[in-house]
N, C-alpha and C positions, 0 to 999 in steps of 0.2 A: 489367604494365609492367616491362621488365627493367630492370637499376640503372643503365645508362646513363642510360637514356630519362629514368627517374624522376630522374636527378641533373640531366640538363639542365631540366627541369620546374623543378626546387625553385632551380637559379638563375636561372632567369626571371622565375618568383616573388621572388626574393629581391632584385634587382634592382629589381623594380618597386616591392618593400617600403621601399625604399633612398631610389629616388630623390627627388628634390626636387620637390613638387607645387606649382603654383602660387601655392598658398596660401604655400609658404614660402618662396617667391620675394618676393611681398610683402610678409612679414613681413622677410628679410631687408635690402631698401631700408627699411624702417622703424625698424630696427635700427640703420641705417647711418647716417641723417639723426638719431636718437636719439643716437646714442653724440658728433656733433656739437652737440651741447645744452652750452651752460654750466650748472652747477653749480656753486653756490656751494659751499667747503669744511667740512666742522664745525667747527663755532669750539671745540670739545673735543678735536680732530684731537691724537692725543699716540704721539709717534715709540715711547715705550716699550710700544705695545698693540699688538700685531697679529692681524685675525680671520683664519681658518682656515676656510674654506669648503668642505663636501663634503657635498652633498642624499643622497648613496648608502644602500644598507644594508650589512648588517655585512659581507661580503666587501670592498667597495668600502673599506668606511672603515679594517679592517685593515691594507689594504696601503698607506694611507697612512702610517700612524703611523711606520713609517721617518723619514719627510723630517721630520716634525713632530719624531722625539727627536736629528736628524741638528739643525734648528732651533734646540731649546733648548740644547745642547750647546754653539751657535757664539755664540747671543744666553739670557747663565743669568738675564738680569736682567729681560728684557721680560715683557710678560704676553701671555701666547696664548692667547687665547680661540676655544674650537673650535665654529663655527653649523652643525649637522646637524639630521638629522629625530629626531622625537621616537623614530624606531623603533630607530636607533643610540646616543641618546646613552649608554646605561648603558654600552654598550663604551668610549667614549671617554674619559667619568668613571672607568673602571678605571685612567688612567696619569696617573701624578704629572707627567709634562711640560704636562701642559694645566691652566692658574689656571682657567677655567672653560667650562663648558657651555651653550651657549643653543641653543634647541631653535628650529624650524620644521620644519612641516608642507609640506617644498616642494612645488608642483606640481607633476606629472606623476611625483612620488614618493609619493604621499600614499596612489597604488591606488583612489583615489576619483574618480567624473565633477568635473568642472566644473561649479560652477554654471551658470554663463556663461560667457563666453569672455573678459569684463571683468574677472572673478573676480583671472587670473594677475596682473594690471596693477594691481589695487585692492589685493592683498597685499603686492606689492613696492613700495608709496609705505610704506603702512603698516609694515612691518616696516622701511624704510629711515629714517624716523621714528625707531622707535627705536633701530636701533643710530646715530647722528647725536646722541643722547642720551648714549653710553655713550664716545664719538669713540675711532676707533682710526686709526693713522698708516699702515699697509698693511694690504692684502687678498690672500691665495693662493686665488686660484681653482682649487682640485684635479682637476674633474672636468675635462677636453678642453672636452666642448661645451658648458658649461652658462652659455648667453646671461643667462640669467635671473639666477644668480648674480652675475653682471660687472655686470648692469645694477643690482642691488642696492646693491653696495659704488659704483657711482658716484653715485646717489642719496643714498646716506649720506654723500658728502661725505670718501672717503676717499682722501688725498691720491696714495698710492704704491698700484695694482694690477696682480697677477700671474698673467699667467696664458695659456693658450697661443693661437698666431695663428691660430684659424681664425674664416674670415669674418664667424660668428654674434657670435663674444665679442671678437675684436681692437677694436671701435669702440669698445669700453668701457677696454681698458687703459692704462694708463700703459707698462706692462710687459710687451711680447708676447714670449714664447719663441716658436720655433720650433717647431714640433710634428713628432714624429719618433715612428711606430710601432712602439713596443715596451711591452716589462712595464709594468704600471700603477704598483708601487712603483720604477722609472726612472723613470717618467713624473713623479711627485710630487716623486720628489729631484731633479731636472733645475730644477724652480719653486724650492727653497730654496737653488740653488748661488748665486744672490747674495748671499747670507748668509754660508753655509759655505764656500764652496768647492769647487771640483770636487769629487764624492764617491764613492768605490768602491761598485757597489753591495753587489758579496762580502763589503768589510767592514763593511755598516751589521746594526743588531739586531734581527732579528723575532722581536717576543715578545708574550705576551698576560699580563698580573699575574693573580693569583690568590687571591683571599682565603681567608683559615685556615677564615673562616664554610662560605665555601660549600664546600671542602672535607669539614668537618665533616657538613654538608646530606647532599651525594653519600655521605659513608660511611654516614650513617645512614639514608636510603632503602633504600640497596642491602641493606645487613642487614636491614631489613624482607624480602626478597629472599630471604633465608638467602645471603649475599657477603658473607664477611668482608672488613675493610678491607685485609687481606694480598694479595686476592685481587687478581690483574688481568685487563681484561677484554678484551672484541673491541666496538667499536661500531658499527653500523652507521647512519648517520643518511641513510633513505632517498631522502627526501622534498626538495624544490626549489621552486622559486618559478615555475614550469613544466611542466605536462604534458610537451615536446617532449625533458626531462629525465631525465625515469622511465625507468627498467629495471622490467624485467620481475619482480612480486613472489616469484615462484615461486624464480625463479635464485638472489632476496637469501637465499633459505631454502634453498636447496642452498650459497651459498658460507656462510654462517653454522653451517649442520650440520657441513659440514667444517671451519673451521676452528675452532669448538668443539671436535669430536672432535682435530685433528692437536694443537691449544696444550692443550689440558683445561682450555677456561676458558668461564665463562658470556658468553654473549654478551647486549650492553645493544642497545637501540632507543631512538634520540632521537629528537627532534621536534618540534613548534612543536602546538600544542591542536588542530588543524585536519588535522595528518598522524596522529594518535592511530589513527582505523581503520585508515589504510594499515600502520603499526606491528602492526597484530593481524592483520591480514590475513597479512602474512609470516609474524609468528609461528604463524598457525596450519599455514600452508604445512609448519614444520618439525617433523621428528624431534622436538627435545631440548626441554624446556622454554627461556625466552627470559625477561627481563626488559623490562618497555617502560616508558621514560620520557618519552615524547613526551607536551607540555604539563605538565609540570611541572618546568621548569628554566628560571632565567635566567640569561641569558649567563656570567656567571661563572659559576656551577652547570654550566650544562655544558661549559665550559673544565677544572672542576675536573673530571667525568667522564673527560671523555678523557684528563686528565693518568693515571689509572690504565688506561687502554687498552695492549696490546703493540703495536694499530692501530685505524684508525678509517677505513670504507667509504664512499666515498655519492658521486651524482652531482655534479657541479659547484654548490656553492653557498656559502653565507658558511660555516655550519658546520663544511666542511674544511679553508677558511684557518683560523679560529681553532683547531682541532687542530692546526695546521701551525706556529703560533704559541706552542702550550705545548709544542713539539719531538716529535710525538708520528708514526708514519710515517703517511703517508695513501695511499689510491687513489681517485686521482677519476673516474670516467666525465665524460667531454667529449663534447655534441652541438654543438650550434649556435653554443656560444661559443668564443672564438679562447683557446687554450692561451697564447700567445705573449705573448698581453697579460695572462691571468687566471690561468696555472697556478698550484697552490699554490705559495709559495713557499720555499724551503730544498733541501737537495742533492736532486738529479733520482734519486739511489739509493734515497734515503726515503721524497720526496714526489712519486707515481711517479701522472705522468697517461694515461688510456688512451683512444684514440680509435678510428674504425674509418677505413678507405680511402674511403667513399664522394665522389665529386667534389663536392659540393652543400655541405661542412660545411670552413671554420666558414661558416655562412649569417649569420650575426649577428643571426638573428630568434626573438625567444622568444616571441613571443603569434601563433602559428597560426591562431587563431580556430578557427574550424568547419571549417576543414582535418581530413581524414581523417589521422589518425595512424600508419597505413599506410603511409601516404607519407612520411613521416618516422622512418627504424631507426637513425641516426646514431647512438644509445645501445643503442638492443635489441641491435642487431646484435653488442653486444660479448659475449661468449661467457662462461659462467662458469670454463670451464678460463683463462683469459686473467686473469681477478680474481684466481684463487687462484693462480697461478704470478707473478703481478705480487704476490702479500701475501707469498711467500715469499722474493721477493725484496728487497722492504725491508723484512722482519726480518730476513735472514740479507745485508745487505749487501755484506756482505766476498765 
């Protein structure tokens, strides 16, 4: 199949992955006659609390955290309490702008079947219970679509909700924004400009804390290593929340051999416990010996790794944001996800993202199923001379 043909294919596929199936058409009118339901308000309803809703994981929740320090900036006295999944919350407990943390398992976040399909429905009374308990005065709905969210906070009884107009979650708000495609930390400060104020996004801070511990952690791993704490390194964190994501492990072992040899520095492997072989697998791929930290770091640990990075590799995934966060340069490999909304964020010279021409991409689809992967080069395709001439370029930015 040549790449026309194969790109017309994969957006027919993608289209049909897209569209609205019956099923959700009925869910939709159910939604819509729901969101017309009274609710009584919590009788704990207190103007100085507001929850902070975002099911995502750590990329997602990242690019929040703008609007959120943009928030407490404009309101220092409220209390912001921030409801994510239990897989995010340690990023979020990293920032002093958030009084607290409360964790959910949300559906269709969780990576886990459905018991039943009464499952999503019996959580969200439950869990609306008890925040209705803890009563808070507004709700930001961060994610775009996230119906189940909206529907949440109006079960709980919370008076003021914000969040964007599209059909699924508008019958829940109080507060509909307008929904306009673009970067997802725009997207998030666009929900707290009734607070703040219109907001630059140039001049808002992305940053990720860092604690002394986990610093401490990372020097003393790595000297296990023979890396001194002087040293700094290259990191490569290969590995994504997607097959459709991956590069080719051979290639990670030729750009890592070179730019070991061009910087003269050990090059690290991150990871999550589950990418650990792919980690050994590159490594073995290369020339030079390698370091591999995959499955043993948490999120601050390897925030604090990359802080000694000159750069930090890997295809699109939370990972890169949070190196993009403790200022450090990145190259992301882009397939099927939209740059425009996701790229990392900080100057385009440092935080430098790479895609290929194919017409099928962004397709917005990460779970292929049993699709041949063949059919899908949106990442392979990207070249390793293309890596290393894009690393050179956000270290030698000038």
């Amino acid at each position: 199949m040549d790449r026309e043909a194969l790109a017309l294919r994969n957006r027919r596929l993608a289209e049909a992955y897209h569209a609205p199936t019956p099923r959700h058409h009925l869910r939709r009118v159910l939604l819509q006659l729901a969101g017309r339901l009274p609710v009584l308000p919590s009788q704990r309803a207190s103007s100085h609390r507001i929850l902070l809703v975002r099911p995502d994981h750590l990329g997602d929740v990242l690019l929040t955290m703008p609007a959120v320090q943009a928030l407490r900036a404009a309101k220092p006295y409220v209390e912001l309490h921030a409801l994510v999944g239990p897989w995010s919350a340690e990023a979020v407990a990293a920032y002093p702008e958030v009084d607290q943390v409360l964790t959910l398992s949300f559906p269709g976040f969780d990576r886990q079947p459905k018991p039943s399909w009464r499952s999503p429905y019996e959580q969200v009374i439950a869990a609306a219970r008890h925040l209705r308990r803890i009563g808070y005065g507004s709700a930001v709905i961060f994610r775009p679509d996230h119906w189940w969210g909206a529907l949440l906070a109006k079960l709980a009884g919370i008076p003021e909700r914000i969040g964007y107009d599209l059909p699924d979650v508008a019958p829940f708000l109080t507060a509909a924004v307008e929904y306009q495609p673009q970067h997802a930390v725009r997207q998030s400060l666009r929900l707290v400009e009734g607070w703040c104020g219109p907001l630059d996004p140039s001049q808002v801070r992305y940053y990720f804390p860092v604690e002394a511990t986990s610093q401490a952690y990372v020097d003393g791993y790595l000297q296990e290593w023979g890396i001194t704490p002087s040293r700094r390194l290259i990191c490569i964190h290969p590995g994504s929340g997607a097959w459709v994501k991956h590069w080719q492990e051979d290639r990670w072992a030729r750009v890592a051999d070179a730019l070991a040899e061009q910087l003269d520095a050990p090059v690290v492997f991150s990871g999550s416990a589950h990418e650990l072989n792919l980690a050994r697998r590159i490594a073995d791929h290369m020339r030079r010996p390698a370091c591999i930290m995959a499955g043993d770091t948490r999120i601050s640990q390897l925030a604090a790794l990359f802080q000694r990075a000159y750069i930090v590799l890997g295809p699109d995934s939370g990972p890169l944001h949070l190196a993009a966060a403790v200022g450090v340069p990145t190259i992301a490999l882009f397939g099927p996800a939209d740059p425009a909304e996701f790229a990392t964020w900080g100057p385009p010279n440092r935080q430098i993202i790479l895609t290929t021409d194919i017409a099928c991409r962004p397709c917005r689809v990460l779970d292929w199923m049993g699709d041949d992967p063949a059919y899908h080069p949106c990442v392979r395709d990207i070249t390793v001379a293309r890596v290393l001439e894009a690393a050179r370029r956000a270290l030698n930015p000038g």
